[in-house]
ROKOLBA-750940 format. One line per field, with one value per residue: residue number from 1; residue in one letter; chain; x, y, z of N, C-alpha, C in turn. Coordinates in Angstrom, 1 decimal. Layout:
residues N
seq <- NUM; ...
type <- a; ...
mol <- A; ...
nx <- X; ...
ny <- Y; ...
nz <- Z; ...
cax <- X; ...
cay <- Y; ...
caz <- Z; ...
cx <- X; ...
cy <- Y; ...
cz <- Z; ...
END
This chain:
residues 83
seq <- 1; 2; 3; 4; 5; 6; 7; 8; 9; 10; 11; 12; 13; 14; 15; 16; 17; 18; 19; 20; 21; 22; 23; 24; 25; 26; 27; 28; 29; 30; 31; 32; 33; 34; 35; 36; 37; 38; 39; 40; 41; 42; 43; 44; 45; 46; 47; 48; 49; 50; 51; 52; 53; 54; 55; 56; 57; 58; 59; 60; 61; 62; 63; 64; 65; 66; 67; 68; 69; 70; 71; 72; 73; 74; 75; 76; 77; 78; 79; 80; 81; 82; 83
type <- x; x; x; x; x; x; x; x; x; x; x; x; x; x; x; x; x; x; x; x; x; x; x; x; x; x; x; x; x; x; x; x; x; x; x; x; x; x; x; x; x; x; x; x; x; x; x; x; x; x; x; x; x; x; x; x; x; x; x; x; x; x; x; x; x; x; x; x; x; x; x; x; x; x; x; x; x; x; x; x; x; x; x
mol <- A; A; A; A; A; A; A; A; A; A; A; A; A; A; A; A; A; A; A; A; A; A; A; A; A; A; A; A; A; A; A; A; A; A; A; A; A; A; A; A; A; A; A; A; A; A; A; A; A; A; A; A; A; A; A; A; A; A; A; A; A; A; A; A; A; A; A; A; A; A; A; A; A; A; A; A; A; A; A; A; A; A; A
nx <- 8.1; 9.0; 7.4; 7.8; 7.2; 7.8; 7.2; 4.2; 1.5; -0.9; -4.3; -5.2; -3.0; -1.4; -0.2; -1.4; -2.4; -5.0; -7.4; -8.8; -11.6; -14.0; -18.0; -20.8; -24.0; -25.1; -23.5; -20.2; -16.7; -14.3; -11.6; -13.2; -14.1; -12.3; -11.1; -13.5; -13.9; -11.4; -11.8; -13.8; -16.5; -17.1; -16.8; -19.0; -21.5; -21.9; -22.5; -24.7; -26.7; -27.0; -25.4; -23.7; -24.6; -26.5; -25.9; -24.1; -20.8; -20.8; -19.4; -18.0; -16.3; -14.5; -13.2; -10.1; -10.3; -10.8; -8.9; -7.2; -4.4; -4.9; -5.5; -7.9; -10.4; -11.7; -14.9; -16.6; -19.2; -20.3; -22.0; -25.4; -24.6; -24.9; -25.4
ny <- 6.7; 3.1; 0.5; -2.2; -5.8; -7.6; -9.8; -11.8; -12.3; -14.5; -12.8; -13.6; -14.2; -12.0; -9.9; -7.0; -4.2; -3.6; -4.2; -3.6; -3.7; -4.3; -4.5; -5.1; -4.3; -6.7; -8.6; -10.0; -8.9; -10.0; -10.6; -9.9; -12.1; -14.2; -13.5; -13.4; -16.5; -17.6; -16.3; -17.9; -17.5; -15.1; -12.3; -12.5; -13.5; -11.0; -9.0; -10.1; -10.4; -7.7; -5.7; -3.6; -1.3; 1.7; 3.3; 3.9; 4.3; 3.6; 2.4; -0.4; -1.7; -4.4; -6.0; -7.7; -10.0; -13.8; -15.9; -14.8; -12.8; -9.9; -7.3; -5.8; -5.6; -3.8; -3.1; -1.5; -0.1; -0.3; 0.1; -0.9; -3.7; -3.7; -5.7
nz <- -3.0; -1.9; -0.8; 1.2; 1.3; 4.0; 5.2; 5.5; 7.6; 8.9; 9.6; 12.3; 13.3; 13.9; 16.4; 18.0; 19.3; 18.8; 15.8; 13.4; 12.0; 9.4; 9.0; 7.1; 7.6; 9.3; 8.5; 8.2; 7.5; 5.4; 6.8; 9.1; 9.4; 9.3; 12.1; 13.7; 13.6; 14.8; 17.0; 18.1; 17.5; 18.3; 17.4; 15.2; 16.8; 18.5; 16.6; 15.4; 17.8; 18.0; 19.4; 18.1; 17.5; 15.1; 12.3; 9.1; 9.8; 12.9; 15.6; 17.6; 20.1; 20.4; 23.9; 24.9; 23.6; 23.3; 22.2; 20.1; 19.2; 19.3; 21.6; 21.6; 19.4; 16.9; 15.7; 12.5; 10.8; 8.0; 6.8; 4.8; 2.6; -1.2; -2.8
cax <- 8.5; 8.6; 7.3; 8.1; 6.4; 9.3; 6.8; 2.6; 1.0; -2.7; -4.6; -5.1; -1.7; -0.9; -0.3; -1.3; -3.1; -6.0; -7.6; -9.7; -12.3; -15.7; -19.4; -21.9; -25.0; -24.4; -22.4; -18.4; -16.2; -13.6; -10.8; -13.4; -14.8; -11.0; -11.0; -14.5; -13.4; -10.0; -12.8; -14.8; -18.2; -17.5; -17.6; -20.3; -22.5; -21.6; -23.0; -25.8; -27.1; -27.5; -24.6; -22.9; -25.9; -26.6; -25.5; -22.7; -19.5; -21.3; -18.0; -18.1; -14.7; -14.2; -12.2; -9.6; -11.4; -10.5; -8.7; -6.7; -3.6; -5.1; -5.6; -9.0; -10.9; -12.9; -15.9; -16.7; -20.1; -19.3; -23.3; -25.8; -24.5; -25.3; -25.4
cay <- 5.9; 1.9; -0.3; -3.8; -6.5; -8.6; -10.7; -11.5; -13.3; -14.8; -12.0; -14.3; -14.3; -10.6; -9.3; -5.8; -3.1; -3.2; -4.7; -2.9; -4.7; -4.2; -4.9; -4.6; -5.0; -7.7; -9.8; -9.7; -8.8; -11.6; -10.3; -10.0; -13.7; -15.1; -13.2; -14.5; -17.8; -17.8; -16.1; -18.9; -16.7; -13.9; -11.6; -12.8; -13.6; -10.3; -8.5; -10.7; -9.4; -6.1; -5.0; -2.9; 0.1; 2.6; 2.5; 3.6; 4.6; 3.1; 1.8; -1.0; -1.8; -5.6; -6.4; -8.7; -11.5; -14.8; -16.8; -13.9; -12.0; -8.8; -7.1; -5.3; -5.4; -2.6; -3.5; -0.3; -0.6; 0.3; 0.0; -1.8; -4.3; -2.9; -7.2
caz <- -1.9; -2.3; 0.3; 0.5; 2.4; 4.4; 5.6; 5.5; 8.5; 8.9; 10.2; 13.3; 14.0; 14.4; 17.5; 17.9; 20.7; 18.5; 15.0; 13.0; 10.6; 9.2; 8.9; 6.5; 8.2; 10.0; 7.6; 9.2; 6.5; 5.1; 7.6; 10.3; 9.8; 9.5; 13.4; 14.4; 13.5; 15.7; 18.6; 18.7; 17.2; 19.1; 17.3; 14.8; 18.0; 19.2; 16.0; 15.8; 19.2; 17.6; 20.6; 16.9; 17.0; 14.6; 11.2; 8.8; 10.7; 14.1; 15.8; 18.8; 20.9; 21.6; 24.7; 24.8; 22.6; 23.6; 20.9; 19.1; 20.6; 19.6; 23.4; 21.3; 18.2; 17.1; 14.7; 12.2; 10.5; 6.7; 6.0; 4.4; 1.4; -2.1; -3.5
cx <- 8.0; 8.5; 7.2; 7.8; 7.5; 8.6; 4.9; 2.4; -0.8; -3.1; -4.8; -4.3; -1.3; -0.9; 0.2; -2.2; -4.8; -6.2; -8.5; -10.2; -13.9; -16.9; -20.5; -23.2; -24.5; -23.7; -21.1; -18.1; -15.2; -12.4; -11.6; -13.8; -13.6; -11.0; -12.0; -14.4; -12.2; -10.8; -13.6; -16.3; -18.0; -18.0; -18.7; -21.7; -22.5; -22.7; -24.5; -27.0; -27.6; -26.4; -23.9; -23.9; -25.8; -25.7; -24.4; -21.8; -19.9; -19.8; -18.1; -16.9; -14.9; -13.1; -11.1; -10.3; -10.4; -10.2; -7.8; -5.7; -3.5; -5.4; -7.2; -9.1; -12.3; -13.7; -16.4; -17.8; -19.8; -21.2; -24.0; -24.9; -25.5; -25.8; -26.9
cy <- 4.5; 1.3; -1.8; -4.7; -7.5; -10.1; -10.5; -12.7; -13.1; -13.9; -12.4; -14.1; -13.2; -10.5; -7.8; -5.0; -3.2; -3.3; -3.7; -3.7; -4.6; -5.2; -4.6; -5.0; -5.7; -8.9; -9.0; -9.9; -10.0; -11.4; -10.5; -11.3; -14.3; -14.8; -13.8; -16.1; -18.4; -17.8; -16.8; -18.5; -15.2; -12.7; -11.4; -12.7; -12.0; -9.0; -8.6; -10.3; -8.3; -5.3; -3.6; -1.9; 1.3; 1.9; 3.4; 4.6; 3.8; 2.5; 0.6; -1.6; -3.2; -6.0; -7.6; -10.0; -13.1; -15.3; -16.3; -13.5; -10.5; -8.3; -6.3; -5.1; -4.5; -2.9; -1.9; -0.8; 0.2; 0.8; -0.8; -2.4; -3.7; -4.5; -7.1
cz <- -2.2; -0.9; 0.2; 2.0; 3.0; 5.1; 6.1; 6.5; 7.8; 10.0; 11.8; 14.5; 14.4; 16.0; 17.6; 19.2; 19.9; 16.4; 14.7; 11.7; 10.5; 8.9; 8.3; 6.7; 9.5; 9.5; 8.0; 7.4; 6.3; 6.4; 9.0; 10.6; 10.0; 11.2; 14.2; 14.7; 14.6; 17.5; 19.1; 18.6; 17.6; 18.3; 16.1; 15.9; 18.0; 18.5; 15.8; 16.6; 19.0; 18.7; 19.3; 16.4; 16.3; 12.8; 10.3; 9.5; 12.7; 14.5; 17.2; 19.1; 21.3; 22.2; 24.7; 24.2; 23.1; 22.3; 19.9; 20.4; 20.3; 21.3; 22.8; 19.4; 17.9; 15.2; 13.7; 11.0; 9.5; 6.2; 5.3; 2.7; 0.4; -3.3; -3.3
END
C-alpha cells in the first residue's frame, strides 16, 4: 500500500478533536514546543507545575488551549531523557 502526502501543514495549523504529543520529563517534545509556542506557555507552564503526574505512559488531557484550533491536547509522558 503507497501513501502519499497531498499536503503538510505546521503542526499549529491543524485542526483536529485532539493532538497528541510528548514529554520527556519535563522537556516538551519538538512538536509539543511548536504547540506550546502557538499556546502562549501553556503547555510548558502546565508541565512545569508538575499538573503531568506519575511517569512513563502518565497521560494529562489539555482543554481547549487557547492559541491552537485543536478543541484538546493530550500530553503523554514518554519518560525520563537518556541524553
Amino acid at each position: 500500500m503507497e501513501f502519499i502526502a497531498r499536503k503538510i501543514l505546521k503542526p499549529a495549523e491543524q485542526a483536529t478533536a485532539c493532538a497528541v504529543v510528548t514529554v520527556s520529563g519535563k522537556t516538551l517534545s519538538e512538536t509539543a514546543n511548536v504547540l506550546n509556542k502557538a499556546a502562549g506557555g501553556l503547555l510548558a507552564a502546565t508541565v512545569k507545575r508538575g499538573d503531568l503526574k506519575g511517569g512513563l505512559g502518565a497521560v494529562l488531557m489539555v482543554q481547549a488551549p487557547a492559541g491552537l484550533k485543536f478543541q484538546r491536547v493530550l500530553l503523554v509522558n514518554r519518560g525520563k531523557s537518556r541524553d
